[in-house]
C-alpha positions as CSV (number, residue, x, y, z in Angstrom):
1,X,124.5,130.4,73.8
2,X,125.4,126.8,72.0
3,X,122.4,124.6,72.0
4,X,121.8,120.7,70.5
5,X,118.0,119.6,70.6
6,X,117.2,116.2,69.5
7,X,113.9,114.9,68.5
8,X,113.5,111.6,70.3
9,X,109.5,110.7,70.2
10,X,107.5,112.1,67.1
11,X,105.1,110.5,64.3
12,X,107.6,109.2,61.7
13,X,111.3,108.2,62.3
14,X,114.5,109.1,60.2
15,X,116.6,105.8,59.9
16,X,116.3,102.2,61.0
17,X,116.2,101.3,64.8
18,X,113.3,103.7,66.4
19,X,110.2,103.9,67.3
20,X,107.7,106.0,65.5
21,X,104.4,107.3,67.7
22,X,101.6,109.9,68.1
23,X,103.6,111.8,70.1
24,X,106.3,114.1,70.7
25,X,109.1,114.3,73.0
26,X,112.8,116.4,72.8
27,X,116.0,116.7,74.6
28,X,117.6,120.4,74.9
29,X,121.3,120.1,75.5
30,X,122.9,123.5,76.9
31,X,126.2,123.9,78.3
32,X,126.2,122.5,82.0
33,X,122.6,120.7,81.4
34,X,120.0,119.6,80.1
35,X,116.2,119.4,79.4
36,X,113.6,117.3,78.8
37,X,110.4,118.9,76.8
38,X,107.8,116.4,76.6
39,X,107.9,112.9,77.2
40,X,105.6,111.0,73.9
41,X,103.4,109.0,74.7
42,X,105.7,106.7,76.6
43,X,106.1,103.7,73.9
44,X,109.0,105.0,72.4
45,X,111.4,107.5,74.6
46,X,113.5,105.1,76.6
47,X,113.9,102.9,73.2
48,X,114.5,106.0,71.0
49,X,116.8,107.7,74.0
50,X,118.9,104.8,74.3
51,X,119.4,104.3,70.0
52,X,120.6,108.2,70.2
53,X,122.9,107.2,73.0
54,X,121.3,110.2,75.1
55,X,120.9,109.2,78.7
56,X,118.1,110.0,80.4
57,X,119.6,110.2,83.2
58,X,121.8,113.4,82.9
59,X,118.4,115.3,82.4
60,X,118.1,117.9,84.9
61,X,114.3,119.1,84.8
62,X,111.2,118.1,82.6
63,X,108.9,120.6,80.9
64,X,105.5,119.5,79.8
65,X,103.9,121.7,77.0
66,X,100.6,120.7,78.3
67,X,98.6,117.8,79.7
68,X,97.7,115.6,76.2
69,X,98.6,111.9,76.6
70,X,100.7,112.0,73.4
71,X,102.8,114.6,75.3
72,X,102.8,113.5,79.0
73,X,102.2,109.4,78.7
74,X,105.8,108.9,79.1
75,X,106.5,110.6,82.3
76,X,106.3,107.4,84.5
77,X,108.9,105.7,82.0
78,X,111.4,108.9,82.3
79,X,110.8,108.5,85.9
80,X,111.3,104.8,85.9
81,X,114.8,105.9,85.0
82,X,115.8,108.8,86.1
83,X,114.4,108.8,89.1
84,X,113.6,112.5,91.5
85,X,113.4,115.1,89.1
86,X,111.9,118.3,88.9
87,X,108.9,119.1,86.2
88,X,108.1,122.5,84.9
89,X,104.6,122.7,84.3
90,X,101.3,124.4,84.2
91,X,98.5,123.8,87.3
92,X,96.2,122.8,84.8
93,X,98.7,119.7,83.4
94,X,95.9,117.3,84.7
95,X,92.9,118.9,83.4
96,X,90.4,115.9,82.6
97,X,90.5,116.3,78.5
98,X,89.0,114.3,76.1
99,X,88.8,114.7,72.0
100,X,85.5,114.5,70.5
101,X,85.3,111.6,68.0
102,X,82.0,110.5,65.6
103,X,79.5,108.2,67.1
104,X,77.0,107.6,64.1
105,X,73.9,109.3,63.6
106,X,75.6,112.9,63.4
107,X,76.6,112.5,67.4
108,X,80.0,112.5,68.9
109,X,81.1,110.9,72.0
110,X,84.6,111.8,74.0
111,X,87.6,109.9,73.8
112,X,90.3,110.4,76.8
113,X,93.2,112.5,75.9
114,X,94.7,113.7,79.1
115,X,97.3,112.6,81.8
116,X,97.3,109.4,82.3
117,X,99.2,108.8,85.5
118,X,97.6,111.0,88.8
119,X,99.9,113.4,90.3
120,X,100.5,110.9,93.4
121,X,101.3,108.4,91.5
122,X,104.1,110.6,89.8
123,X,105.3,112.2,92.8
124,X,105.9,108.9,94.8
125,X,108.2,107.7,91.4
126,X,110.3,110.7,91.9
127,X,108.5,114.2,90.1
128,X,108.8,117.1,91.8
129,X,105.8,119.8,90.3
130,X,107.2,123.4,89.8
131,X,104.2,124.6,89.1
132,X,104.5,128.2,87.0
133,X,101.7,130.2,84.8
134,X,104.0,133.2,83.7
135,X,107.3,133.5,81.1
136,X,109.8,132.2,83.5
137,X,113.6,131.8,82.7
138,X,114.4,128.5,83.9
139,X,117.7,127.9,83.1
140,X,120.2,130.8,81.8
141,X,118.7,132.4,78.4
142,X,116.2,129.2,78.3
143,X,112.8,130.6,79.1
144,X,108.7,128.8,79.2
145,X,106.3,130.8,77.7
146,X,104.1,130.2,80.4
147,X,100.2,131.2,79.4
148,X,100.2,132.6,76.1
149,X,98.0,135.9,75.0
150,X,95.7,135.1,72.0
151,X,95.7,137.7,70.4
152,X,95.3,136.8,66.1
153,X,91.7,136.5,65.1
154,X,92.4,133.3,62.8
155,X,94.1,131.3,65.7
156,X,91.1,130.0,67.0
157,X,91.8,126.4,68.6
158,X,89.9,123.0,67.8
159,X,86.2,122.4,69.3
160,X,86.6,118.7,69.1
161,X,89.2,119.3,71.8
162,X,87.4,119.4,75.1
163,X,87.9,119.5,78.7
164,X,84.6,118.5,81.1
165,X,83.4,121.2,83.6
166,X,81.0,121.1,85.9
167,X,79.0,117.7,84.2
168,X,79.5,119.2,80.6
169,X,82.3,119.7,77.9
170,X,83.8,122.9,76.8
171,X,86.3,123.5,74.0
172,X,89.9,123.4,76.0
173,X,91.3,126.9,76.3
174,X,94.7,124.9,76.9
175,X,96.1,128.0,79.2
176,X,98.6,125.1,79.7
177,X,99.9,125.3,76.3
178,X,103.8,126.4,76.9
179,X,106.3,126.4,74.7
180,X,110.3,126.5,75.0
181,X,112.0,129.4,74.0
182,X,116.2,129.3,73.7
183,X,118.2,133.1,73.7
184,X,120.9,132.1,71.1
185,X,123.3,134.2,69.4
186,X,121.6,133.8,66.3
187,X,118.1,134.9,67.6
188,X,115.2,132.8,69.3
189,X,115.0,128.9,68.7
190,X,111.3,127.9,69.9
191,X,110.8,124.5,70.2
192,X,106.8,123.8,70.4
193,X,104.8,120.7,71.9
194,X,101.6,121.5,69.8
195,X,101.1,124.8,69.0
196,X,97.3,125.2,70.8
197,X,97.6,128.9,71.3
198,X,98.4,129.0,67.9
199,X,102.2,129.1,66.5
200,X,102.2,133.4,65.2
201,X,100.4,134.1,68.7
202,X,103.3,131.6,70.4
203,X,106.4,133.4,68.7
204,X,104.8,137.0,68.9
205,X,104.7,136.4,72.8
206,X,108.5,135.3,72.6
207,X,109.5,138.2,70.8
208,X,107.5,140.1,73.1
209,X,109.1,138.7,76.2
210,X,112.9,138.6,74.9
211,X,113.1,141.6,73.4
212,X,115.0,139.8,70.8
213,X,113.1,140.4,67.1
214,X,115.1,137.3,65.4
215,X,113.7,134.4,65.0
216,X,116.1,131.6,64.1
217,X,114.6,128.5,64.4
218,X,111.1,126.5,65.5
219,X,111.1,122.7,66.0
220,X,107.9,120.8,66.9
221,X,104.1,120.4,66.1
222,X,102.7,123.0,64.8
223,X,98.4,121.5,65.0
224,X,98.6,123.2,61.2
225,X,96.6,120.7,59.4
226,X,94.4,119.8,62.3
227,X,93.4,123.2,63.2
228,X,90.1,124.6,61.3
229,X,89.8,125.7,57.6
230,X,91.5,129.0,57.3
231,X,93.9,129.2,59.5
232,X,96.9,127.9,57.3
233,X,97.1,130.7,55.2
234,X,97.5,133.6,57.0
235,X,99.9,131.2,59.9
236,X,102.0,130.9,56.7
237,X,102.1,134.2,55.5
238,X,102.8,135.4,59.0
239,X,105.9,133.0,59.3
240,X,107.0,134.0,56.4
241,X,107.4,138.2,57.5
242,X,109.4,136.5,60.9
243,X,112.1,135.3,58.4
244,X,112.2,132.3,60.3
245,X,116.0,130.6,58.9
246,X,114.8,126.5,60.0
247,X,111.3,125.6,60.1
248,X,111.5,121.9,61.5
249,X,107.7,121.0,61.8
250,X,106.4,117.4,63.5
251,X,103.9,115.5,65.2
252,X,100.1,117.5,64.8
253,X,101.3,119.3,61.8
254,X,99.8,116.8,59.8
255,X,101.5,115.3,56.3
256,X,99.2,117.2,54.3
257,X,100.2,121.3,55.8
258,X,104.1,119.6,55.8
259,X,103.9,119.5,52.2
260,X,102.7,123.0,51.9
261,X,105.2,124.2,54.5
262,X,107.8,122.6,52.8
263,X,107.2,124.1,49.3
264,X,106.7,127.6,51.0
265,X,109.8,127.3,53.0
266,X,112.1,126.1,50.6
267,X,115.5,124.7,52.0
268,X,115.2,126.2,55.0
269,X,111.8,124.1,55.7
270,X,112.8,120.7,57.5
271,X,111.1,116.9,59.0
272,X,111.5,117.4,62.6
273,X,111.0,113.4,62.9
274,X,112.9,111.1,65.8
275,X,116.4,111.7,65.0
276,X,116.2,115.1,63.8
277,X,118.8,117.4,65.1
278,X,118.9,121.5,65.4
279,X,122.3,122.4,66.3
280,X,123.1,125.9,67.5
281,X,126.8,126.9,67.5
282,X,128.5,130.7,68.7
């Protein structure tokens, strides 16, 4: 299968003319459609869209990696757009989240991180909520990972990133966190929002799933260099026995574990910034 995915909403910006954001948004272009993963924050898709001359609205379905504002904030504006449109994503998509930020004196206070818009809100501009938990193909040889399995023990998720239950706050299991995984001829392309199940665990369940062991390309945050202390290391080294061929890393991965990535990965390490494009040809 040919594939095009173009980064339209991320951190930084390759070239003049875009909008840079904490955020991350792409377009997947197979033959006969195409795909929508994320939406950014919602600052900069239409403006970014419209400077790639992709038009929004020839996308046939959203998928939303999970419910973090810098990831779903831009739905209304997609919908603003496009108009009815189906959106692939987990139950737990509008899960109240928050990130837990200093307050002086040693405390922390929480800082809203979650979907912005309430689900009636988006369903009277046009979305239409598949909702799905499981690896699901939804389009041919284009699958979700749906919840992923954690199964390395250095994989271990952020406890500054919370969700409220029941009156208190509990570190987010983020059984939302799905990824995009493309069936080319060349082996898996996996194109991640942020990585919260952690990347090995993410591509390990791909593998898993497809039956296919290559692993051609990954495009997208990888929460690297905001995850704790040791988890870098061994994520690397694990990468590294995959034989991934195009390691195009954004958004969460932080400038700092891009460096590192980059020197590890060589020439086949790449800035997956608005702009970027992975092309997959037969």
């Amino acid at each position: 299968m040919e594939c095009r995915i173009t980064v339209l909403c991320d951190n930084t910006v390759l070239g003049l003319g875009f909008l840079g954001e904490h955020g991350f948004a792409a377009l997947v272009e197979i033959p006969g459609q195409k795909i929508l993963f994320d939406t950014g924050q919602g600052f900069a898709l239409i403006q970014n869209s419209m400077r790639l001359k992709k038009d929004l609205k020839d996308v046939s379905k959203v998928v939303l990696s999970h419910g973090h504002t810098d990831h779903v904030g831009g739905l209304a504006a997609f919908l603003a757009v496009k108009g009815a449109c189906p959106v692939v994503a987990h139950p737990e998509v509008f899960s109240e989240r928050f990130r837990l930020i200093p307050a002086g004196d040693g405390q922390q206070k929480p800082l809203f991180n979650g979907m912005p818009w309430p689900e009636l809100y988006l369903t009277t501009r046009g979305a239409t909520f598949d909702w799905r938990r499981d690896f699901t193909e939804i389009a041919p040889n284009v699958f979700i990972t749906g919840e992923v399995p954690r199964k390395t023990l250095f994989e271990l998720g952020s406890p500054k990133l919370v969700v409220s239950r029941n009156g208190s706050f509990v570190q987010d299991p983020f059984l939302d966190d799905f990824s995009l995984v493309l069936k080319t001829s060349r082996g898996l392309v996996v194109v991640l929002g942020c990585a919260h199940a952690g990347i090995v665990n993410i591509l390990n369940h791909a593998i898993e799933k497809t039956g296919e062991k290559r692993v051609y390309a990954v495009l997208g945050g990888t929460h690297l260099g905001l995850s704790p202390e040791g988890q870098l290391n061994p994520s690397i080294e694990a990468l590294k026995e995959l034989n991934i061929q195009k390691l195009a890393v954004s958004h969460c991965t932080g400038q700092a574990a891009m460096a590192r990535l980059a020197y590890e990965f060589g020439d086949r390490f790449a800035f997956g910034c608005v702009g970027f494009v992975l092309e997959v040809v037969s």
